[in-house]
VOLO-616059 format. One line per field, with one value per residue (C-alpha): residue number from 1; z negated, x negated, y. Coordinates in steps of 0.05 Angstrom, whole numbers. Layout:
BEGIN
pos = NUM, ...
pz = Z, ...
px = X, ...
py = Y, ...
// end
This chain:
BEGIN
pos = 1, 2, 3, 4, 5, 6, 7, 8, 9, 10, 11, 12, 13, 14, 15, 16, 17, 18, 19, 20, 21, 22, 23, 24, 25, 26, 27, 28, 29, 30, 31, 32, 33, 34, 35, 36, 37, 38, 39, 40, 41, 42, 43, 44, 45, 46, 47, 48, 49, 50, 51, 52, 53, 54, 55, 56, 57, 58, 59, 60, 61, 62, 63, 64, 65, 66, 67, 68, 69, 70, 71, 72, 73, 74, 75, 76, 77, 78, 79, 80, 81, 82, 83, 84, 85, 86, 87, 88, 89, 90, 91, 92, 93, 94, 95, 96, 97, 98, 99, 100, 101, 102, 103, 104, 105, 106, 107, 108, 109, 110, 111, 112, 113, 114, 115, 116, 117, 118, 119, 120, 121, 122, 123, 124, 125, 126, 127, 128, 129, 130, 131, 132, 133, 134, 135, 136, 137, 138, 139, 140, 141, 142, 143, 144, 145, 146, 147, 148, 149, 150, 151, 152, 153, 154, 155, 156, 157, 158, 159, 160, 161, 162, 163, 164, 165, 166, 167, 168, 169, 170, 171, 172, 173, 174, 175, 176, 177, 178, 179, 180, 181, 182, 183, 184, 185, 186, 187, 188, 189, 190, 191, 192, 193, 194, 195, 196, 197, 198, 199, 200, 201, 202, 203, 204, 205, 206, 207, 208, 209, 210, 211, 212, 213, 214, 215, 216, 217, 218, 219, 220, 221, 222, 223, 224, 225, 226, 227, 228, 229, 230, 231, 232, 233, 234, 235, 236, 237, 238, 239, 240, 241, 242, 243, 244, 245, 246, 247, 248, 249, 250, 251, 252, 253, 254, 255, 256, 257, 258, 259, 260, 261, 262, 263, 264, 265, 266, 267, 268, 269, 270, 271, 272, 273, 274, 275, 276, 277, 278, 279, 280, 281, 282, 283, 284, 285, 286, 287, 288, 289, 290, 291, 292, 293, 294, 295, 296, 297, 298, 299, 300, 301, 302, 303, 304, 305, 306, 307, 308, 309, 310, 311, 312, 313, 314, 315, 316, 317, 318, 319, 320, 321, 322, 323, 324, 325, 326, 327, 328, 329, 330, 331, 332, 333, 334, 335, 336, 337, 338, 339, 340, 341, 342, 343, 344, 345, 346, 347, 348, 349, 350, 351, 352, 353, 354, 355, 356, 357, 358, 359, 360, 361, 362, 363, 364, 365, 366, 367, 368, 369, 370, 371, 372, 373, 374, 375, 376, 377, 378, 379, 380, 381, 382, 383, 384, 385, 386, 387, 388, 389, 390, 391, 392, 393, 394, 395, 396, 397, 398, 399, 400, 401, 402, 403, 404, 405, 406, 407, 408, 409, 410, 411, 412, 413, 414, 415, 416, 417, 418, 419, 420, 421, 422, 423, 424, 425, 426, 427, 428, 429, 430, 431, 432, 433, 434, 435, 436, 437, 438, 439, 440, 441, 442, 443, 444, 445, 446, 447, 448, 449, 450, 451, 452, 453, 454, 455, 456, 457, 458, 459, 460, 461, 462, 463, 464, 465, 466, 467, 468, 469, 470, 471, 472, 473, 474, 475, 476, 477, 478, 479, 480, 481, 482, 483, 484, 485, 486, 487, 488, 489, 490, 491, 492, 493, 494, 495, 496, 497, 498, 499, 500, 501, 502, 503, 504, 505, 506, 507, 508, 509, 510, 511, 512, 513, 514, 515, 516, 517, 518, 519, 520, 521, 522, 523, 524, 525, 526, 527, 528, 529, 530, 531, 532, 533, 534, 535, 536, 537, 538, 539, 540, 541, 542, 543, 544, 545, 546, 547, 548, 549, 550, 551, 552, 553, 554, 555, 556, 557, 558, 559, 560, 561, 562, 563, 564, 565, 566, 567, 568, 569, 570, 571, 572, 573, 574, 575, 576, 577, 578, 579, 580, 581, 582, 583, 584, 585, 586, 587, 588, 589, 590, 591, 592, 593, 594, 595, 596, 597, 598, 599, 600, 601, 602, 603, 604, 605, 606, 607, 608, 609, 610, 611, 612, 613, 614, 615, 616, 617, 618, 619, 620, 621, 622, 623, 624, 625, 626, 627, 628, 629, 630, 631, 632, 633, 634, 635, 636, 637, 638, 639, 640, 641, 642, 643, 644, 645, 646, 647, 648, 649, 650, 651, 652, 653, 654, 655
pz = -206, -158, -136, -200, -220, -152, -158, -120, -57, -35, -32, -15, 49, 88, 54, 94, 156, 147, 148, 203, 252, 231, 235, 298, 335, 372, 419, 414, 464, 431, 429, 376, 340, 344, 311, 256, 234, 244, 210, 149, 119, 154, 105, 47, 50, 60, -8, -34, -23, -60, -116, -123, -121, -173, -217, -223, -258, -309, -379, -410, -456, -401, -374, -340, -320, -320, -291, -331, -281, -298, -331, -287, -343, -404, -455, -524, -548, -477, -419, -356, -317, -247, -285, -242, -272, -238, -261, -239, -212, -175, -143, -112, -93, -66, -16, 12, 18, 42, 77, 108, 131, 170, 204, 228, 254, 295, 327, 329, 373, 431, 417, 411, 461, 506, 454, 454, 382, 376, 336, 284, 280, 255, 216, 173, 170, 135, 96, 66, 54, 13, -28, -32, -59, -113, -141, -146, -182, -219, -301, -325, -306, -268, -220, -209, -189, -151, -110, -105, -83, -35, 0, -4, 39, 79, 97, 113, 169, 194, 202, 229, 291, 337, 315, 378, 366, 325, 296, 265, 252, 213, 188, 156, 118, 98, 66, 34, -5, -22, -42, -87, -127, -150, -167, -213, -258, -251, -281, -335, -351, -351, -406, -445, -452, -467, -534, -556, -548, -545, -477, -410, -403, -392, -451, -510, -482, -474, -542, -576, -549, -555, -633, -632, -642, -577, -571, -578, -510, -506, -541, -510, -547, -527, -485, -451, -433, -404, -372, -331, -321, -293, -256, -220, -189, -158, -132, -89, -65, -58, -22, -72, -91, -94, -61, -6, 60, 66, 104, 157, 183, 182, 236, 286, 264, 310, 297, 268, 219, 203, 188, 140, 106, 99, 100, 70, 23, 5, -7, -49, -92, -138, -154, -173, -219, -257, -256, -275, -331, -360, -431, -429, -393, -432, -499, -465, -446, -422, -374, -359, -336, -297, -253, -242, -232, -174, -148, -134, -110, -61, -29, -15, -1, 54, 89, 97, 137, 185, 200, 255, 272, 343, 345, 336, 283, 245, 234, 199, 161, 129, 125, 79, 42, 17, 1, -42, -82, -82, -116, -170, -193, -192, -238, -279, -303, -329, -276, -254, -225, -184, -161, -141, -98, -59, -55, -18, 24, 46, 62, 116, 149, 153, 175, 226, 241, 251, 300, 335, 335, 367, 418, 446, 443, 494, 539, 553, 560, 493, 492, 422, 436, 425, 474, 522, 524, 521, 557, 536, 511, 568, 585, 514, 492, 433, 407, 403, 372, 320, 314, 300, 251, 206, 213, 190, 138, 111, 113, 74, 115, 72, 71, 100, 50, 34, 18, -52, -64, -57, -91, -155, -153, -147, -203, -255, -240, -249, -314, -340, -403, -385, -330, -293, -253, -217, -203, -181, -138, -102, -83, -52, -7, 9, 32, 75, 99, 114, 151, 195, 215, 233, 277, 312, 320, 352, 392, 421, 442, 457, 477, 531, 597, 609, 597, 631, 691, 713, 778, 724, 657, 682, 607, 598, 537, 494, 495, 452, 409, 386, 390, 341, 291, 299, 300, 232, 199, 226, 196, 132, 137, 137, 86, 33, 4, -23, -71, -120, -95, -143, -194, -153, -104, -98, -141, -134, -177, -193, -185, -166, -237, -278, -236, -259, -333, -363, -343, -356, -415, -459, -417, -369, -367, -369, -304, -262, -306, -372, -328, -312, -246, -229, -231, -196, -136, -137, -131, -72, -36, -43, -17, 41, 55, 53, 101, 139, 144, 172, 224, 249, 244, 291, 336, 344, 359, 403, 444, 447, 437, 465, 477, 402, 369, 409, 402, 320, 323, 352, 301, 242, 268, 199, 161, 226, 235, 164, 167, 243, 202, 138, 89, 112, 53, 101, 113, 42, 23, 68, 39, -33, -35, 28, 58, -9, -22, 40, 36, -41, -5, 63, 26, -43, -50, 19, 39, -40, -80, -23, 31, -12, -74, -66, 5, -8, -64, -31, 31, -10, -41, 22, 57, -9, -7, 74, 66, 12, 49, 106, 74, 44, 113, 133, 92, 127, 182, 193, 175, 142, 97, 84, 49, 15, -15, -38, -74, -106, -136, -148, -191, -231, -247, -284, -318, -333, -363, -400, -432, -444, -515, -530, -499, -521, -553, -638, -618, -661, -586, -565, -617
px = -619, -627, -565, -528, -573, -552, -466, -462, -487, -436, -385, -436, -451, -367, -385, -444, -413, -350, -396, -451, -383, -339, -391, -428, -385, -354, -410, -432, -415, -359, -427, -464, -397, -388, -455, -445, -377, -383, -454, -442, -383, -429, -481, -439, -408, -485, -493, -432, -456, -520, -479, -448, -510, -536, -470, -483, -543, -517, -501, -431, -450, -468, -402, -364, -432, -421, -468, -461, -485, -465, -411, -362, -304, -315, -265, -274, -273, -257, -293, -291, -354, -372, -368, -374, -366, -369, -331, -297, -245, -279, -318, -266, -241, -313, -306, -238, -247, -309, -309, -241, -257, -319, -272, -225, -272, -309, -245, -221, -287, -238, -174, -193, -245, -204, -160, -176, -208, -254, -294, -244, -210, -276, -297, -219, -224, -302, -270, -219, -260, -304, -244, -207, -281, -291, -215, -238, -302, -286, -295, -239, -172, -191, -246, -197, -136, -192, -194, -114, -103, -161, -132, -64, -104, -135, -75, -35, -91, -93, -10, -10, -75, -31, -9, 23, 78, 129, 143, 71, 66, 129, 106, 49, 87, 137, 82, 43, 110, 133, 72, 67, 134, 94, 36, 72, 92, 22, -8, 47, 19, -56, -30, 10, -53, -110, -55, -52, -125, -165, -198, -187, -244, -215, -268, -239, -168, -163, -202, -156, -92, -118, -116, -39, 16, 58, 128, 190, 241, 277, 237, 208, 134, 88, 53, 115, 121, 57, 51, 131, 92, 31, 81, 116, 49, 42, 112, 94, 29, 44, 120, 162, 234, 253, 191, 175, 213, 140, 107, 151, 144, 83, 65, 72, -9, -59, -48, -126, -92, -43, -92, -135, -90, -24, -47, -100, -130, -89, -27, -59, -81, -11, -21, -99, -78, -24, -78, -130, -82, -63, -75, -20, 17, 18, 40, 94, 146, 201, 151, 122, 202, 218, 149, 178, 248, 223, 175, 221, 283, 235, 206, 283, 305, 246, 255, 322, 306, 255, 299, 329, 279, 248, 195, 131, 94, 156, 166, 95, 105, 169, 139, 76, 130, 160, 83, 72, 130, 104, 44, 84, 131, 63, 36, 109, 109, 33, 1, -48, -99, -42, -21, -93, -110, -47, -73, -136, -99, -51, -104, -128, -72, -35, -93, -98, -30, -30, -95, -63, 1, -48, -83, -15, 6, -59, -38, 30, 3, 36, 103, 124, 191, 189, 247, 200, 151, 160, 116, 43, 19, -6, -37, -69, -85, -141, -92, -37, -80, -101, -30, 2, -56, -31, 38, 32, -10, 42, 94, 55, 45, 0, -75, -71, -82, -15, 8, -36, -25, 48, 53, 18, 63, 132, 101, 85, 154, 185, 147, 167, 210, 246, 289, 251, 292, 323, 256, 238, 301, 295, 227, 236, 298, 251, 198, 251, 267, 192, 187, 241, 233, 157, 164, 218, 170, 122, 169, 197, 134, 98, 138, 217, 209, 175, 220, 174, 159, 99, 93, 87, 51, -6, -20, -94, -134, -166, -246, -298, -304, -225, -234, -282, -252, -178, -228, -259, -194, -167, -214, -217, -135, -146, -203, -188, -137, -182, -212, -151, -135, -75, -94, -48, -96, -151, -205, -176, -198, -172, -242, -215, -178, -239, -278, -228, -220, -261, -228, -161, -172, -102, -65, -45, 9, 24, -19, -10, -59, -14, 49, 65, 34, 102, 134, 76, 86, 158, 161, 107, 153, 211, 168, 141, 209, 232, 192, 203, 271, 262, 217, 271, 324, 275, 259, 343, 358, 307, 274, 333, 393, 371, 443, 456, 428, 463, 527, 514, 502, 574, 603, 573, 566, 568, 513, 471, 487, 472, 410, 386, 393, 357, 407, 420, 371, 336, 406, 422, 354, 371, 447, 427, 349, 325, 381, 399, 331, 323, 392, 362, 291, 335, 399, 367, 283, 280, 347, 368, 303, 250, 288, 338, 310, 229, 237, 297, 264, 202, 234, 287, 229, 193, 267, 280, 221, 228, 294, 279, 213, 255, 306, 246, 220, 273, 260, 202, 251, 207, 245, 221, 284, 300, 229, 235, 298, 262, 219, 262, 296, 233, 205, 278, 266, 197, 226, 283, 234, 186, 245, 293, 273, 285, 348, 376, 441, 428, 352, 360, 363, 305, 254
py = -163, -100, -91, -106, -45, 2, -25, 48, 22, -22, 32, 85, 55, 56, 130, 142, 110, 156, 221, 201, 188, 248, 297, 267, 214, 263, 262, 198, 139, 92, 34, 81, 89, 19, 8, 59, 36, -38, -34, 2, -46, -105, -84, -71, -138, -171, -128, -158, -226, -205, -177, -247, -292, -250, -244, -321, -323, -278, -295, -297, -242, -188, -198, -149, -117, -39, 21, 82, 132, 199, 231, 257, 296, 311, 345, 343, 267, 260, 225, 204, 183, 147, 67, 15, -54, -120, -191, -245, -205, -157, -210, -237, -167, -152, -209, -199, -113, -127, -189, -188, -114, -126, -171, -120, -69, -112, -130, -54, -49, -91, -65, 11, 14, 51, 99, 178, 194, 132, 166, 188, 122, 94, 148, 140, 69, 66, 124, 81, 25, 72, 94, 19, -5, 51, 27, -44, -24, 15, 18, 56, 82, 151, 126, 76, 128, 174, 101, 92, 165, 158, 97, 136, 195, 150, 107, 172, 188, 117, 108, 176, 165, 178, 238, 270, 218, 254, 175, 167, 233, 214, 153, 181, 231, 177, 142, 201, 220, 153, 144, 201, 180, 117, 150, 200, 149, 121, 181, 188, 112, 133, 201, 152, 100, 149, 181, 116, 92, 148, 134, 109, 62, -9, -33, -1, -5, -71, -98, -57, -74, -146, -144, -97, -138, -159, -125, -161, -172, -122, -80, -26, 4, 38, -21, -36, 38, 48, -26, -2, 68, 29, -22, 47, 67, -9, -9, 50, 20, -48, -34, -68, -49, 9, 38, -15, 31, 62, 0, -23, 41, 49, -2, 60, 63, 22, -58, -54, -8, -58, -114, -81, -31, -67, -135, -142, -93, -23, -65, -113, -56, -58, -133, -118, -69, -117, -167, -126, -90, -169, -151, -94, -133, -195, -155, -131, -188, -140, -106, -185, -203, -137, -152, -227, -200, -134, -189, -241, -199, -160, -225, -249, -182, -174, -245, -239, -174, -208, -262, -211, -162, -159, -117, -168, -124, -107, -177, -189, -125, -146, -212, -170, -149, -212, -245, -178, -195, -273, -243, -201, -259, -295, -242, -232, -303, -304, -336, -284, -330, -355, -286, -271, -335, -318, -242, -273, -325, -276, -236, -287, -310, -240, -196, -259, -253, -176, -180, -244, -191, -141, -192, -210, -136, -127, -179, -155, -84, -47, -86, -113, -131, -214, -207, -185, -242, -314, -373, -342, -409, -417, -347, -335, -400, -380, -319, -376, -425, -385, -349, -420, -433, -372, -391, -462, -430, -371, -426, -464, -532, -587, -578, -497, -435, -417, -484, -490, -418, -421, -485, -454, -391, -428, -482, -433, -401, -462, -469, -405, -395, -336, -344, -393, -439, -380, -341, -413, -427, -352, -363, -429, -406, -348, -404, -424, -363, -343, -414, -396, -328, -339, -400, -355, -312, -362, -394, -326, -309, -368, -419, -423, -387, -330, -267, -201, -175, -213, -163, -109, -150, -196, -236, -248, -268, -214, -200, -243, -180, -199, -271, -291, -249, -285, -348, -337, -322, -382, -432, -386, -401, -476, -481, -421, -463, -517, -480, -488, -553, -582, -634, -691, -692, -737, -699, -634, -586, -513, -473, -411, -417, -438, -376, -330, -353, -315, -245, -272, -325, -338, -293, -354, -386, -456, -482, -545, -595, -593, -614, -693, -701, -729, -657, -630, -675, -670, -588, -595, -643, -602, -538, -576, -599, -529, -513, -559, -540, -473, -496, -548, -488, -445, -507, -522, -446, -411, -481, -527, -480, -414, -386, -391, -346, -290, -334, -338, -251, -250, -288, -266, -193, -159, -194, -185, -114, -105, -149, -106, -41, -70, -55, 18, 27, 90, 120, 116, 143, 200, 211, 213, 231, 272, 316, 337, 361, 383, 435, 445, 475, 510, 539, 547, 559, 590, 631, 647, 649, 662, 705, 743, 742, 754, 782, 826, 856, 871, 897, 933, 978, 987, 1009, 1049, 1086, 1104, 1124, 1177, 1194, 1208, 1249, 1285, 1296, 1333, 1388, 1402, 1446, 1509, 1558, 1611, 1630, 1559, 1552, 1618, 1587, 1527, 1568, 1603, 1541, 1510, 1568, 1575, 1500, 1510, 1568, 1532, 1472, 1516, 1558, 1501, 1493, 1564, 1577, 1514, 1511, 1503, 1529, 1595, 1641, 1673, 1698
// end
């Protein structure tokens, strides 16, 4: 039990790594950097493993297993100290942060070695796995928002690396603020729960709101206040509607960047809170339906977007989009074991699908534009292989990851008594949609005739150092399903749900072994069939029909206009939102309230008092009968003063 004793040294060590590299990497060669970065998150996921051999042998009644190590705020009744607790849930956390991470830096070893700043690039990304560790672990609600705003920080350093391009400079910003909206309602979440509760510890929280008595729909009490408060907070960190515009911009960062931050960990840190927050949730219906609604109108909203985008990257980030949402209408309809197994598939096959992105990105020398490739299957043949294993996984093809945790999310919306049959009917046309526009993204840049310059582009595979990452991820894409295999299989068995019971008990909703296997099998076959659909769509359009696609823009040039500019949801942003408060800030704060009002009052004293200093200068003329006059005046004044109440009229005259 050591290191269930010493929690703090799985996040400590990213911590060290981020130090020893920002204070010293400058000088170092990029193989020492290598070594410091790729070693510290190697060693806190070895720890990680440690921490879950021991969490095994643990008894029911220890668990969550918290570390009180010192108290951090303290005000009054109130308190706030460095908790770390670890469960089921954080378990499972552990391993993909951790896990999933060590991943992507030793593959940002290849695909940086060359980029100015190696050592800073290291030094942010062990900073934010120190920060995206301390919100999974911790105890209570403010070590867990020191972790949220600490991945915000961190993310806004990683989108913005290249920060002598105004566009990720941009990007960065775009993210920060957005960011910040979410997180304001966050906070007004975490004010609202501690003057109701008392505390912010998730302990006393959550055995109290246990016993209250669950609002009514409709109704909105205090639970349903602070569960839409917390909800805000993971809109803006998990891109969903209204907050999502954040993300797709931010693949100006480094495609490492995009693996790790928007694939697979920061953005995942919305849903963990929902999950994590179940018993608040689960006493408040109304909140419950508005997570199912936002989750299940941003995964359609997203996919139809990527259907026409052409930029490789944008296409996966759009695509990280709609699987967020998967997640939340996982999470709106009760299924929160459901929502988490697709949280740690999607983590697989999209960070694979962002590095893949990234390995083809090195072979055609920077290009992203799919229209720009074409015939690499040939050239690349391990970044295909593995690219098509992620595909056939996020389009959930039979006996890959995202089949079984697809399957269980569009199930349990199925199941569900509010509203269910069109959450259910959304998210399967979005499976279609998600099957389409990915194998159009294979087949544009894998597959028909080749489409660059190959005098200018010569394609060649990417290093072992960003091979055997994309080959890890792949298998883990095949086999990470199987551990919630459905109950129509052959001895399959749900352990991922039984590992997670514990943390999330009652609060489940109807799962897949109550239902008539007949239903069961019947909604898989209409998925797979789904998705089978949009891969034949693909297939017909971009390998045997390559003229139509540009024939079917023509035609329907409004909805793909629309669809090319995503909604015009930017340009609307700007109308109503940003150039508003940008005239507000020019025309009002600065020019009214800073220039003429604090300004022109200062400088209107200063020019006051130079103007009568000069006037008072110029009495200084050095002439003798001009002072002599002065004097004169000057001593009839004091007379005049010292006499005045004398001579005054009604003063009696002069006694």
């Amino acid at each position: 039990m050591l290191l269930l004793h010493g929690l703090w040294v799985i996040p400590a060590l990213p911590l060290l790594g981020a130090a020893v590299n920002g204070l010293f990497g400058r000088k170092w060669p990029n193989n020492i950097v290598s070594a410091v970065g790729v070693g510290s998150t190697g060693l806190s996921f070895l720890a990680s493993l440690e921490i879950m051999r021991e969490f095994r042998r643990l008894p029911a009644e220890q668990i969550p297993w918290m570390r009180q190590y010192f108290t951090w705020i303290t005000a009054g009744n109130f308190r706030a100290g460095f908790d770390l607790q670890v469960d089921q849930l954080t378990i499972v956390m552990l391993m993909v942060v951790t896990g999933v991470g060590w991943l992507i830096h030793i593959y940002s070893t290849g695909y940086m070695a060359h980029e100015g700043g190696y050592y800073r690039f290291f030094s942010y990304l062990n900073l934010f796995m120190f920060f995206m560790l301390i919100l999974v672990m911790a105890a209570n609600y403010v070590l867990l928002f020191v972790g949220w705003e600490g991945v915000g920080l961190s993310s806004y350093l990683l989108i913005g690396f290249y920060f002598l391009r105004k566009s990720a400079a941009d990007a960065g910003k775009k993210a920060f603020i957005v960011n910040r909206i979410g997180d304001f309602g966050f906070m007004l979440g975490m004010f609202l729960l501690f003057r109701t509760f008392g505390s912010l510890d998730f302990g006393p929280i959550f055995a109290k709101a246990k016993d209250m008595p669950p609002d009514a729909i409709g109704q909105f009490g205090v639970l349903t206040i602070a569960s839409l408060l917390l909800f805000m907070g993971a809109t803006g960190k998990s891109a969903q509607l209204p907050l999502y515009v954040w993300l797709p911009d931010a693949m100006e960062g480094p495609t490492p960047v995009s693996a790790l931050i928007h694939a697979a960990t920061m953005v995942t840190a919305g849903v963990y809170v929902v999950a994590r927050s179940h018993v608040l949730f689960t006493h408040a219906p109304t909140a419950m339906l508005v997570v199912a609604v936002v989750g299940c109108a941003t995964a359609f909203f997203a996919a139809t977007i990527g259907l026409v985008q052409t930029d490789i990257k944008r296409v996966l980030a759009y695509s990280t989009v709609s699987q967020l949402g998967y997640m939340f209408l996982a999470c709106g309809v009760g299924a929160f074991s459901a929502g988490i197994f697709h949280l740690m598939t999607h983590a697989f096959f999209k960070a694979l699908l962002f590095l893949a992105a990234g390995s083809v990105i090195h072979a055609m020398n920077g290009e992203q534009d799919m229209r720009r490739m074409g015939g690499l299957a040939g050239k690349i043949k391990w970044t295909y292989i593995t690219m098509l294993v992620a595909t056939l996984a996020i389009a959930g093809a039979p006996g890959f990851a995202g089949f079984f945790s697809k399957d269980a999310i569009l199930f349990s919306a199925y199941q569900s008594e509010t509203g269910g049959h069109i959450l259910y009917a959304f998210g399967l046309f979005t499976a279609l949609l998600t099957s389409f526009y990915m194998f159009r993204l294979i087949f544009l840049t894998f597959h028909g005739e080749r489409r660059y310059d190959g005098r200018r582009v010569h394609a060649h595979e990417s290093p072992s150092n960003m091979l055997v990452p994309l080959v890890i991820l792949a298998a883990l894409s095949i086999v990470g399903g199987w551990f919630a295999a459905p109950s129509f299989l052959p001895g399959g068995t749900d352990y991922f749900a039984r590992f997670l019971g514990p943390v999330f008990g009652g609060a489940e909703g109807t799962g897949g072994e109550a239902a008539a296997h007949s239903l069961e099998i019947t909604l898989a076959g209409v998925a797979v069939a789904t998705a089978l659909a949009g891969f034949f769509v693909a297939l017909w359009l971009y390998i045997q029909k390559p003229d139509k696609p540009e024939s079917l823009a023509k035609s329907l040039r409004g909805a793909y206009t629309t669809l090319l500019n995503k909604y015009y949801v930017d340009e609307l942003y700007a109308a109503v939102v940003v150039n508003p408060l940008v005239w507000l800030s020019r025309k009002v704060l600065w020019q009214g309230v800073d220039v003429a009002g604090i300004d022109g009052a200062v400088n209107g004293i200063a020019e006051s008092a130079t103007a009568f200093g000069d006037r008072l200068r110029r009495t200084q003329s050095g002439n003798t009968r001009s002072y002599a006059v002065w004097v004169v005046i000057g001593a009839l004044a004091i007379i005049v003063i010292l006499f005045w109440p004398l001579i005054r009229p009604g003063a009696g005259g002069l006694r």
